[in-house]
Structure formats: structure tokens, C-alpha cells
C-alpha positions in Angstrom: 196.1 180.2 -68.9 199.0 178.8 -70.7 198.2 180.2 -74.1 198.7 183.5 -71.8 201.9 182.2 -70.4 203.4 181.2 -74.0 202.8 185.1 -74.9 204.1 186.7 -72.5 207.2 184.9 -73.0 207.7 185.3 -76.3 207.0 189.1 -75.9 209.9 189.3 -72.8 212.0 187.6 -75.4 211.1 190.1 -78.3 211.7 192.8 -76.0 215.4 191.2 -75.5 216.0 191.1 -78.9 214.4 194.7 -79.3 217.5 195.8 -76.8 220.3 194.0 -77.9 219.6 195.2 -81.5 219.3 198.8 -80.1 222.4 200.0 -80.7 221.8 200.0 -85.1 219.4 202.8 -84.3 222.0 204.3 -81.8 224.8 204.1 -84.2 222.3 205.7 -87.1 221.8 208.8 -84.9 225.3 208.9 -84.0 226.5 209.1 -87.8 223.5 211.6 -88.0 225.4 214.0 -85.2 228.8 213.3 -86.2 227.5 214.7 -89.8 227.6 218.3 -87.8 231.6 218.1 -86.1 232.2 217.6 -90.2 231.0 220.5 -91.3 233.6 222.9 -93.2 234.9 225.5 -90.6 233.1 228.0 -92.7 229.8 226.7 -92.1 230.2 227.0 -88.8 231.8 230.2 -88.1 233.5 229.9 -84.5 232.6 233.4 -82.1 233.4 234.9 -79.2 232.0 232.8 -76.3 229.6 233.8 -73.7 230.4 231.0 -71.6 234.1 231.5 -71.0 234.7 228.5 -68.1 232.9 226.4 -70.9 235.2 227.1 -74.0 238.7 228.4 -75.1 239.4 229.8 -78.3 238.6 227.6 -80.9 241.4 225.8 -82.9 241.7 226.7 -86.7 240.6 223.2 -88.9 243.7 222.1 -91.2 242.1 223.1 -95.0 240.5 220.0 -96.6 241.2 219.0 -100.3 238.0 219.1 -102.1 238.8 215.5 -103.1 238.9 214.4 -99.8 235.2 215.8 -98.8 233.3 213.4 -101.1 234.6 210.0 -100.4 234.1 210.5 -96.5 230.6 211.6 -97.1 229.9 208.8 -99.6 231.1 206.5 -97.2 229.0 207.5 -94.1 226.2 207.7 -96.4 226.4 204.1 -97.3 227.6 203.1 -94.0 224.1 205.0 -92.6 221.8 203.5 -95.2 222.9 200.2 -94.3 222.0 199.8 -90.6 218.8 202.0 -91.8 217.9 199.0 -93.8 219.2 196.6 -91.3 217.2 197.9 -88.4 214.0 198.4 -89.7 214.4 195.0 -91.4 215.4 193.1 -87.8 212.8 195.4 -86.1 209.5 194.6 -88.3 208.6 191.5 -86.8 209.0 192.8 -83.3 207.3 195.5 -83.4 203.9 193.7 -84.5 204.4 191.3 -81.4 204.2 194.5 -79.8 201.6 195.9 -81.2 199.4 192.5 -80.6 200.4 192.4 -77.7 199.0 196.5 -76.8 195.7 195.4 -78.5 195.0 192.1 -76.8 194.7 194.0 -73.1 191.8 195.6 -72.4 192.2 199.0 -70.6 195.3 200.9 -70.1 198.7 198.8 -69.8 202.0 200.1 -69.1 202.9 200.4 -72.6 200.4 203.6 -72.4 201.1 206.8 -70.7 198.5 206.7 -68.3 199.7 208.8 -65.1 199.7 206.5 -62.0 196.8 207.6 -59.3 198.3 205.4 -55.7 201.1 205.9 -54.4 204.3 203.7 -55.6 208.1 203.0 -55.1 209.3 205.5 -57.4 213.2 206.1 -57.2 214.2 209.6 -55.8 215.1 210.8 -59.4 213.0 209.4 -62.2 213.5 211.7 -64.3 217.5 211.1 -64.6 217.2 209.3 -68.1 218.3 210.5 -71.2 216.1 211.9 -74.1 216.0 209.1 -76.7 215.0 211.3 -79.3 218.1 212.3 -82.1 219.4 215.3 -81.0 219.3 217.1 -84.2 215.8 216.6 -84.8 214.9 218.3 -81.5 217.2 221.3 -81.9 219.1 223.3 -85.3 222.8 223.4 -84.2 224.0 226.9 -85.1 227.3 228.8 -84.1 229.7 227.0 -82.6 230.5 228.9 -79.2 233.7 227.6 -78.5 236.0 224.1 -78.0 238.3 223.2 -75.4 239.4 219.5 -74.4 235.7 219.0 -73.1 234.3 219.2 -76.1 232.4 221.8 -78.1 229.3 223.9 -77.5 227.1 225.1 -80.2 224.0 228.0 -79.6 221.2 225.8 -81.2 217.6 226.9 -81.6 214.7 224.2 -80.2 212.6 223.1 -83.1 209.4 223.1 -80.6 209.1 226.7 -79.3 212.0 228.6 -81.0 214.2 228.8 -77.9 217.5 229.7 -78.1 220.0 227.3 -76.1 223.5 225.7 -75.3 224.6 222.6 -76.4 227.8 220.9 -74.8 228.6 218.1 -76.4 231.5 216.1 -73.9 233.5 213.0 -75.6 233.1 209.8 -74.0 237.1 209.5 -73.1 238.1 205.6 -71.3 238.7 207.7 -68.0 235.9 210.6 -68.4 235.0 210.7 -64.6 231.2 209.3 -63.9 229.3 209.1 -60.3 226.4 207.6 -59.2 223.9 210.0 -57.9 220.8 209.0 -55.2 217.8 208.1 -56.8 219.8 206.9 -60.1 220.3 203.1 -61.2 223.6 203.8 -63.4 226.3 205.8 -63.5 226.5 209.2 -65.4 228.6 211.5 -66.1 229.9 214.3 -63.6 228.7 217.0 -64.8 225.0 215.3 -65.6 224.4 213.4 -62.4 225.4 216.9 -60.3 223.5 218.8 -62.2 220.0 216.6 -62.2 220.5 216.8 -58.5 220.2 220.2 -58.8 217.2 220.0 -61.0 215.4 218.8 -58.0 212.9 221.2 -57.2 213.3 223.9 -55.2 216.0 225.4 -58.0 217.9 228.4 -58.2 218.2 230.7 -60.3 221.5 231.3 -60.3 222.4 228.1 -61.4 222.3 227.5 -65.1 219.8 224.7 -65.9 219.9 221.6 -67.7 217.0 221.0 -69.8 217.7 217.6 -70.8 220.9 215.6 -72.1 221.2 213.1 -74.1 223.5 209.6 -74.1 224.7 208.8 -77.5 227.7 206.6 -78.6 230.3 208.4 -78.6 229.5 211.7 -76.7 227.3 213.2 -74.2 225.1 216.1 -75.0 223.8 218.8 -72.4 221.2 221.0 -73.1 221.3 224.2 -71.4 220.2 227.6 -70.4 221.5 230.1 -72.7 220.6 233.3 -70.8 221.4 236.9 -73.3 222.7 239.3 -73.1 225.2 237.5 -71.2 229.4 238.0 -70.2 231.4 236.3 -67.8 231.9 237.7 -64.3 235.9 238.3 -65.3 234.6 239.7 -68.6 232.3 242.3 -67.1 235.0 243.3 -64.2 237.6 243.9 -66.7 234.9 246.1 -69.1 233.5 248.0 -66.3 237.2 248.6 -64.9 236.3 247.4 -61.5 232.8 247.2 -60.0 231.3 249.5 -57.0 230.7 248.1 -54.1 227.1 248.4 -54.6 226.9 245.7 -57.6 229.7 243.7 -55.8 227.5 243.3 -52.8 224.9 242.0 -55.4 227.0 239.6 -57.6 228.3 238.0 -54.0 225.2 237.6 -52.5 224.0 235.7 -55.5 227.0 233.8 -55.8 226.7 232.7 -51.9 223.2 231.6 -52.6 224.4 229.5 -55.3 226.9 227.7 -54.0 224.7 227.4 -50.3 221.7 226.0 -53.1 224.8 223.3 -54.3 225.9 222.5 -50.9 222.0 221.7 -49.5 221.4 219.7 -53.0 224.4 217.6 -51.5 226.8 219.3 -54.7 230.1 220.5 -54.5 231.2 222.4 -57.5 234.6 222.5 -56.5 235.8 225.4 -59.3 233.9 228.4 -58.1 235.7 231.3 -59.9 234.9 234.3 -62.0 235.0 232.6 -65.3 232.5 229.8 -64.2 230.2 232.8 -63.6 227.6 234.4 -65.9 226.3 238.1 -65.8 223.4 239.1 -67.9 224.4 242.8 -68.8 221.0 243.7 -68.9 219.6 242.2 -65.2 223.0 241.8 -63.5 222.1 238.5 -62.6 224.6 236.0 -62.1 224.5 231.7 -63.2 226.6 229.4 -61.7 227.9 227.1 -64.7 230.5 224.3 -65.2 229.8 221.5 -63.3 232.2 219.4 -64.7 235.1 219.6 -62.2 232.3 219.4 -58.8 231.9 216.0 -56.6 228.8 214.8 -54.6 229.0 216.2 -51.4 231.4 214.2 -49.1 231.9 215.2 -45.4 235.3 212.9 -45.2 236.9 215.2 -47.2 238.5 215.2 -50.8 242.5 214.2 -51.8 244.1 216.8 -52.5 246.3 215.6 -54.9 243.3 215.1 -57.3 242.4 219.0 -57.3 241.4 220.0 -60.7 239.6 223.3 -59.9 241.4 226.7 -61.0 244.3 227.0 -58.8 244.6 230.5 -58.3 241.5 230.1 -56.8 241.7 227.1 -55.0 242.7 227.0 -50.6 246.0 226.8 -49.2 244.9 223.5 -47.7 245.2 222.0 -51.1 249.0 222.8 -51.4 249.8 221.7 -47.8 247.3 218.9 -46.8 246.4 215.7 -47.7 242.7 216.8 -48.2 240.1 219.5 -48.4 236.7 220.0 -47.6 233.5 221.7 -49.3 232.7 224.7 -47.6 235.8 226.1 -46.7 237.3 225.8 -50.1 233.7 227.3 -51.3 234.3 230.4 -48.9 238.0 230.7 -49.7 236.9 231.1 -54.0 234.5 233.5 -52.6 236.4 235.5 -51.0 239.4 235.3 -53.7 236.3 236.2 -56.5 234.5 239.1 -54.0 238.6 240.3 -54.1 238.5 240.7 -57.9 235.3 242.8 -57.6 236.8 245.1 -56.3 239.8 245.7 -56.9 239.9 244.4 -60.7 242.4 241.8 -60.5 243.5 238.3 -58.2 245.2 238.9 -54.8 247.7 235.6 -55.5 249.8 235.5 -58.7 251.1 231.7 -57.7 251.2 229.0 -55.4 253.6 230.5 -52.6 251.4 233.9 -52.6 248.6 231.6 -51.2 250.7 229.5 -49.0 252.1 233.0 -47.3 250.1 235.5 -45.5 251.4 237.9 -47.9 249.8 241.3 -47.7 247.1 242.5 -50.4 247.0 245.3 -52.3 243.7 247.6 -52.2 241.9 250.1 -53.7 241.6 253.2 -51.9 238.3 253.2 -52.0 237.4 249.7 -50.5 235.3 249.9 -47.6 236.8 248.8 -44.2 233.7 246.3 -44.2 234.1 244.9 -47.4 238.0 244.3 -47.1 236.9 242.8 -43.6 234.7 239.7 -45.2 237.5 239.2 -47.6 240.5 239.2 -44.7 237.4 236.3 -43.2 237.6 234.5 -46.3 240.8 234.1 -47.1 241.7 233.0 -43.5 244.8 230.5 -44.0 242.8 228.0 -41.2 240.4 226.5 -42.8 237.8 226.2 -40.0 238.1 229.6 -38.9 236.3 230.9 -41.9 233.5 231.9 -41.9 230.4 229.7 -43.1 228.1 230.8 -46.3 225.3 231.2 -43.7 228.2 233.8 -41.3 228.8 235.5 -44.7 225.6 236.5 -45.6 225.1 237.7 -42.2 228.1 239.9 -42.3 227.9 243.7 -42.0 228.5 244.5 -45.3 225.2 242.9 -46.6 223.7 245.6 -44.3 225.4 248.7 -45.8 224.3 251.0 -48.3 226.3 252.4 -50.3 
């Protein structure tokens, strides 16, 4: 047995060393990515984007001398061929412990992908880790949709089946805000650990999914649902010059069912509002998007002096108390968002319009149902509006008009 014993240690130990020299394969792919934010701005013509929450306009690039271009790429060339050398060099021996290792056990070994037939311990979420594939050779980066201080997103094209997708790709700042979902061993960021929670089946679809994300050095990558033809919600409203009340009834009753999905996933997306909202022209379905500002779900409350969400859409409370809560700030961007439906533009201009109960102005040809779920909504008291399951049972779901 002890011949046993002395190989099994020195495999943990070449499995250390496999880990601790990880990162020269990490910071190969990461000079493989940055190769794409280098590209000349011409290569990568910026367009209009379809996820509005997600991007601003994108900033012109100051013109690089064509002397400057070479050096740089000279230098992360040989900068990349060195820890290609390096790695494979350091990882050689390893690997054929490994591999001796694999073919010394009869039978299937953990090593293998052999799917487990009893029951085990599993974690809640095991499927919360990042691909460790490169990025670039999964998908072909194309446009670049837009920028904004998140980040980038490109449209990108997956290698396997020809889908078309959305890549955000979020810096790693010092203070990028992380959380640690249930199920999960580390911490991630925001906007990935909310929305793996939501991955957990049963989904929604209207909720923009995450395929899969990866963790590299520098940034994170989500890869997302990139539904077409697609507009936001404030792009559509605007283009159709109001909606009936027919397709607002529609949008909201998607939109309540979205944030309700969020709320039972124990998510709080915490910036509900018309340009975190996607409308496929063709289907008139809507997807949630833009988890980046949301919370896990906490019943103590939230301070409200860390608000981030869209303020024109955000509660009274958060002006005048030291904290808010989910739900009622859900309902009160509801009913701010069903508002614009209708009548084509926001019922508060600034922060003392929301504090006072100043009156709105309507369209003449707003129902007296439809203006009554809003008046529900935007209730000044927080607990005396109405909850998503209240809203859905209101009269106006029942009219047809």
C-alpha cells in the first residue's frame, strides 16, 4: 500500500503546482482577448444599440499614428509567445503524472465524465462555474453594440451552431460590487451570481438569459440572449407615438411576470424601467435585461443612500427614508413604466415631482381602469400598494379593448 500512498501524493502535489502555475495560461488568453479592445475603430464599426440599458453611445477612439500600431503588437506578441513557451514547458511533466496516473485505475475515476448514478451532496448551483475555454475560440466577436462605464458589448456569432449572441464584457474595477449567491462557494459578480439564480429552472422568458460567462484576468464576459428583431421598450413607445391600451396591457403583464419570476428566484433587480426592457418588433415580447444594479433578495430592507437604479424611476421612499424594500419599489417602476405606455412620456421630471402628490397629466383616451392601477402604483405609502400578485388581478387585465 505505500507504493499507493507515495503516488497519490506526488499527484496532489502536481495538481498544486498545476494550479499555482495556472495563471500563464490565464494571462495567454487574456492577451488573446485584449488583441480584440485593440482593434482600429474601423474594424469594428460601432452601431446603433439594441440593448439601450446595456450601452451609451460609443466614444470616438483618439487616431493612432501608424508607427505606434506595430511596436504594441510586436510587444504583446513576444510577451504571448513567452508564457506560451513557458507554460507548456512547466506543464509537460505534470501532465504525464496525470496521465499515469488516469491509466493506472481500472474503471472509471473522477478524472472521466462518467455521470453519477446515487444520490450525492451536490451544492444547490453546480453549474455556477465559469467556462474555461478562451472566449474567442468559442465565439467570432463582431460589431461592437455599444460602451458605457460597464464595459463594452459586442454581437458575436457561436462557432458551434452559428448563433447569434451578446457579449458583455464588465472590467474588473478594485470596488466592482460581487455577492455570494446559495449554492455558490465564491463570490461573483452582481450581475452573474443574480442572474445564475435565475437560470435555475423553471425560467422565464421574459428574462434575457445567460448562456455562460466567463472569468478572465482582467474582465468578466457574459454571454447572452440576443433576441431580433429587437428595440427597447422607450424606443418602441417613442416610434409608435404612444401604445394602445391593448399592447400596454400586454407589455405589463409580461413585465409583472418578470419581475414576480425575480422576486420568487430570491432576485431584486432594483432598476426596472423602460430602457432595461426589450421588445421584439416582430412577437411583441418583452426581456427583462441588466442585472447589474439588482441585490439578492433581502426582507430587512436596502439603504437608501446606496440607490443606483434610474431615479426617475425609483420610489419616493428612497428620497425620504433611510431604506427601501423590493416589492414596493418594483410596483412603484411599474407603475411609473405602465405611465409611459400610455401616455408617451414620465409622470415626474425630478426629485420634488415624486416627493409631491403632484397631479398627472393624461391622455384623453386613457381608460378610467387603466389610470386606476397606475394612481395604485404610484401610491406615496409604500405598503398600500398594491402587490404584483393584486396587480395582475386588477380589472384592467380583464378588459378588452
Amino acid at each position: 500500500m505505500r507504493p499507493t500512498s507515495e503516488s497519490v501524493s506526488n499527484e496532489t502535489e502536481a495538481a498544486a503546482w498545476l494550479d499555482n502555475i495556472s495563471f500563464c495560461s490565464g494571462f495567454c488568453e487574456w492577451i488573446d482577448e485584449e488583441l480584440i479592445d485593440s482593434l482600429p475603430a474601423d474594424s469594428q464599426p460601432p452601431v446603433e444599440s439594441t440593448r439601450a440599458s446595456e450601452a451609451v453611445s460609443a466614444q470616438p477612439c483618439a487616431e493612432k499614428s501608424p508607427t505606434e500600431i506595430p511596436p504594441r503588437g510586436n510587444r504583446r506578441s513576444r510577451i504571448h509567445a513567452f508564457f506560451k513557451r513557458a507554460w507548456k514547458a512547466v506543464k509537460k511533466p505534470f501532465l504525464r503524472c496525470r496521465r499515469t496516473r488516469v491509466e493506472s485505475v481500472p474503471g472509471p475515476s473522477e478524472l472521466q465524465n462518467v455521470p453519477d448514478t446515487e444520490p450525492t451532496s451536490a451544492p444547490d448551483l453546480p453549474d455556477w462555474r465559469p467556462t474555461t475555454k478562451s472566449l474567442h475560440k468559442l465565439y467570432t466577436l463582431q460589431d461592437l453594440i455599444g460602451t458605457g462605464s460597464y464595459g463594452k458589448v459586442f454581437k458575436a456569432v457561436r462557432k458551434s451552431d452559428g448563433r447569434e449572441v451578446a457579449i458583455k464584457r464588465t472590467q474588473k474595477w478594485s470596488n466592482y460590487c460581487s455577492l455570494q449567491i446559495p449554492g455558490c462557494s465564491r463570490c461573483l459578480a452582481t450581475e452573474v451570481g443574480l442572474m445564475l439564480m435565475l437560470r435555475r429552472p423553471p425560467v422565464c422568458p421574459y428574462i434575457i438569459e445567460m448562456y455562460e460567462w466567463f472569468d478572465q484576468p482582467l474582465v468578466f464576459s457574459l454571454v447572452l440572449e440576443f433576441p431580433q428583431p429587437c428595440v427597447s421598450l422607450r424606443e418602441f413607445i417613442t416610434d409608435s407615438s404612444g401604445l394602445s391600451e391593448a399592447v400596454a396591457r400586454g407589455f405589463m403583464r409580461q413585465l409583472v411576470l418578470a419581475v414576480q419570476h425575480c422576486i420568487n428566484h430570491g432576485v431584486f433587480h432594483n432598476d426596472v424601467h423602460a430602457d432595461n426592457v426589450l421588445v421584439n418588433t416582430d412577437t411583441l415580447e418583452l426581456k427583462l435585461i441588466d442585472f447589474g444594479s439588482g441585490h439578492l433578495l433581502d426582507s430587512a430592507g436596502y439603504d437608501s443612500l446606496k440607490y443606483i437604479g434610474a431615479f426617475l424611476f425609483c420610489p419616493p421612499e428612497v428620497f425620504s427614508k433611510p431604506k427601501y424594500y423590493a416589492v414596493p419599489t418594483n410596483v412603484w417602476a411599474l407603475g411609473v413604466t405602465l405611465f409611459m405606455m400610455v401616455n408617451t412620456k414620465l409622470p415626474f421630471c425630478n426629485v420634488k415631482q415624486i416627493l409631491d402628490a403632484c397631479p398627472y397629466t393624461w391622455k384623453a383616451d386613457v381608460s378610467s381602469a387603466c389610470s386606476d392601477l397606475i394612481y395604485q402604483c404610484l401610491e406615496r405609502r409604500p405598503a398600500k400598494r398594491p402587490t404584483l400578485e393584486q396587480i395582475l388581478q386588477h380589472q384592467w387585465f380583464e378588459s378588452q379593448l
